[in-house]
C-alpha distance (Angstrom), angle and dihedral (degrees) to the residues before:
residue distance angle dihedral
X1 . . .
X2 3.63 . .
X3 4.10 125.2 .
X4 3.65 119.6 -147.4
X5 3.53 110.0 -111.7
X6 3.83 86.6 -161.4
X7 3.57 101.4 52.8
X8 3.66 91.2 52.0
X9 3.38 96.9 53.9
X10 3.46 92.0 46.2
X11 3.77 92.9 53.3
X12 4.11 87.6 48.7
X13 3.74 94.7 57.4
X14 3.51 87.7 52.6
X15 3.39 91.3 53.6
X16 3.45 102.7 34.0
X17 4.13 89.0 46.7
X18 3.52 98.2 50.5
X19 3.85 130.8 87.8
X20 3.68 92.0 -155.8
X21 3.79 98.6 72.3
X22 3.35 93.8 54.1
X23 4.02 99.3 50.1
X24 4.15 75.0 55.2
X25 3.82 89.8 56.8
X26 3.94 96.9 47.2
X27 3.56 93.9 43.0
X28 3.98 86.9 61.3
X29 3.51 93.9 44.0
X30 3.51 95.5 46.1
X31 4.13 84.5 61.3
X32 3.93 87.5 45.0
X33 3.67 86.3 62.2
X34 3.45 109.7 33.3
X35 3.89 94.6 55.0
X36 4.21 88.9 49.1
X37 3.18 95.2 45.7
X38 4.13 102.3 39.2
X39 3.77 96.8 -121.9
X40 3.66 115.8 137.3
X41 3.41 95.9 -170.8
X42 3.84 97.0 56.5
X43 3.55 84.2 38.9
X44 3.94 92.6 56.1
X45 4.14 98.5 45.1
X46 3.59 96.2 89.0
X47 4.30 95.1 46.2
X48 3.58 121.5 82.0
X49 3.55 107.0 -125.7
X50 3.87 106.0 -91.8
X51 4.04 92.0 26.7
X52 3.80 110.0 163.3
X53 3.93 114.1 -134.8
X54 3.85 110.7 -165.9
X55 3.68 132.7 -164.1
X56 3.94 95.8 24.8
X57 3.98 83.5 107.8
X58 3.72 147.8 -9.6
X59 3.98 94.7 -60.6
X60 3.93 131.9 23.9
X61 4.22 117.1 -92.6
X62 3.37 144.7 -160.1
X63 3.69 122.2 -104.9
X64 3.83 95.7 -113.6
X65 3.88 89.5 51.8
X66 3.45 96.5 45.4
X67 3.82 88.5 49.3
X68 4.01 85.1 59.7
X69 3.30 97.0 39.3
X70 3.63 99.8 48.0
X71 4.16 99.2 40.9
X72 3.72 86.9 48.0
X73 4.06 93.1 55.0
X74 3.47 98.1 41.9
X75 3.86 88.7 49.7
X76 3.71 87.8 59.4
X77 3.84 100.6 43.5
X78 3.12 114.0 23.9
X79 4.43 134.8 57.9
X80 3.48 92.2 -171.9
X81 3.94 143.5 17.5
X82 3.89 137.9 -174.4
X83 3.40 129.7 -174.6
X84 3.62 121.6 -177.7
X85 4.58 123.5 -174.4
X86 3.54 108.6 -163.7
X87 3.89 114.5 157.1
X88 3.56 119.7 44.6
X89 4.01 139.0 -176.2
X90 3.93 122.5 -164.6
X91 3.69 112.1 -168.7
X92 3.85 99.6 173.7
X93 3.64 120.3 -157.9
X94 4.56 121.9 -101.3
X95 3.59 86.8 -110.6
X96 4.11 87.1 44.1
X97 3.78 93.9 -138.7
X98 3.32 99.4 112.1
X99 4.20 132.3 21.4
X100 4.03 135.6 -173.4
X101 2.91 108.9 -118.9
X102 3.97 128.0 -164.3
X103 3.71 135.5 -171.9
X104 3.53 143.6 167.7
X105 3.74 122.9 -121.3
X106 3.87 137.1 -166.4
X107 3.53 119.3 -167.5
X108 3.76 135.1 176.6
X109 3.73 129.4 -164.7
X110 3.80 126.1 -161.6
X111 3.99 120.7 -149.2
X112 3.14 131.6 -177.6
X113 3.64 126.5 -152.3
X114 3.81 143.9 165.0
X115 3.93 83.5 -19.2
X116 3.90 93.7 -53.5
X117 3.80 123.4 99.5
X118 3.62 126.3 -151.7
X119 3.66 129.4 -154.2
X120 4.32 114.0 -139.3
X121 3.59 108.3 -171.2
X122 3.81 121.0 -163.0
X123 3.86 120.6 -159.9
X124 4.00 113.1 180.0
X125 3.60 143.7 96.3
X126 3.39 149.6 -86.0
X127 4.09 115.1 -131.1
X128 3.53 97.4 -170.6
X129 4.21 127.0 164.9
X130 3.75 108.0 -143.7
X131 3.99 111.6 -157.0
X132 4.35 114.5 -165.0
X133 4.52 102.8 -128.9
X134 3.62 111.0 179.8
X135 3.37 92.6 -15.3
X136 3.82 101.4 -47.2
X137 3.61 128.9 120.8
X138 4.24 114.5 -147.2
X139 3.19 144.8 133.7
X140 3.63 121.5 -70.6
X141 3.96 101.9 165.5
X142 3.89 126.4 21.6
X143 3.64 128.9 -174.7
X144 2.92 124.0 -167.6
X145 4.22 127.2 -141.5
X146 3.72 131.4 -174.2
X147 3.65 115.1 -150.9
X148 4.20 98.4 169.0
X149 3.57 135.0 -19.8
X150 3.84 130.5 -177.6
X151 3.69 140.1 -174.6
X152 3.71 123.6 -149.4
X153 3.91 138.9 163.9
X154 3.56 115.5 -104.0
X155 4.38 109.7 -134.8
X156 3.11 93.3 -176.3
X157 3.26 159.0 2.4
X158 3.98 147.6 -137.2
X159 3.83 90.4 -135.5
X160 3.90 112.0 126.2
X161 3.61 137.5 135.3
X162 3.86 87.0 -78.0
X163 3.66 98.7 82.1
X164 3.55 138.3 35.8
X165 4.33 110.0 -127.8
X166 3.48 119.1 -122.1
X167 4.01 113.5 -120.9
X168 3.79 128.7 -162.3
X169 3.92 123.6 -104.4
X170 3.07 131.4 4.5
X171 4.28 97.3 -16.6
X172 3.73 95.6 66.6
X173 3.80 110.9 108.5
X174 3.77 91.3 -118.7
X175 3.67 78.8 88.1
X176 3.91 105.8 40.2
């Protein structure tokens, strides 16, 4: 099977050339970091106010509950998170003022409990339908989709005097 080193081009300078896809990138960073590092603000930036983010629990929520929600949970279970997006496809509306957009995510969770830690890794996507508002692209629906998850003990660890850790909030040293 042959690809068509012409269409892919073309489809990269589209890409490449336009601001859009790239408002679509740091809108799902922006999540990324918010939720590891506990800042609902950063967390926020790339949601329309209102969003709707389904499959996170038993009924759909708004953005700025799930932002409370979420921070408060992770708080309480977890002392670390990660999430990583890596592959991404943009299929923008006719019209082109809206696109679905999906990416892959892998995120791992560290717990800590009765002097053991566990490792839950999540590897899914997000379906999410960006809308453009007064010239902003975010996120105005997210669903969410599990494709495998595991949790395993963690026997040890890479943690020495050689590196700091990272912490959540507002103690990491991103912030020092």
């Amino acid at each position: 099977v042959g690809i068509d080193s012409a269409a892919v081009v073309a489809y990269d300078l589209d890409m490449t050339t336009d601001g859009v896809t790239q408002q679509i990138r740091n809108a799902l960073l922006s999540y990324c970091r918010g939720i590891d590092r506990l800042d609902p603000v950063v967390l926020a930036a790339g949601f329309h106010p209102g969003a709707e983010l389904r499959d996170y629990g038993a009924e759909p929520m708004s953005i700025e509950t799930f932002v409370e929600v979420a921070l408060a949970s992770l708080r309480r279970r977890f002392i670390s998170t990660q999430h990583r997006v890596s592959n991404m496809s943009i299929d923008f509306d006719s019209d082109e003022a809206g696109a679905l957009v999906e990416t892959y995510v892998l995120a791992f969770h560290v717990s800590a409990a009765d002097g053991h830690h566990l490792l839950h890794t999540f590897n899914g996507r997000y379906i999410d339908r960006f809308e453009e508002r007064y010239g902003a692209w975010k996120i105005a629906t997210r669903t969410l989709r599990n494709d495998w998850s595991k949790i395993e003990p963690i026997d040890r660890t890479m943690r020495g005097n050689w590196v700091a850790s990272g912490r959540v909030g507002d103690s990491d040293p991103l912030w020092d």
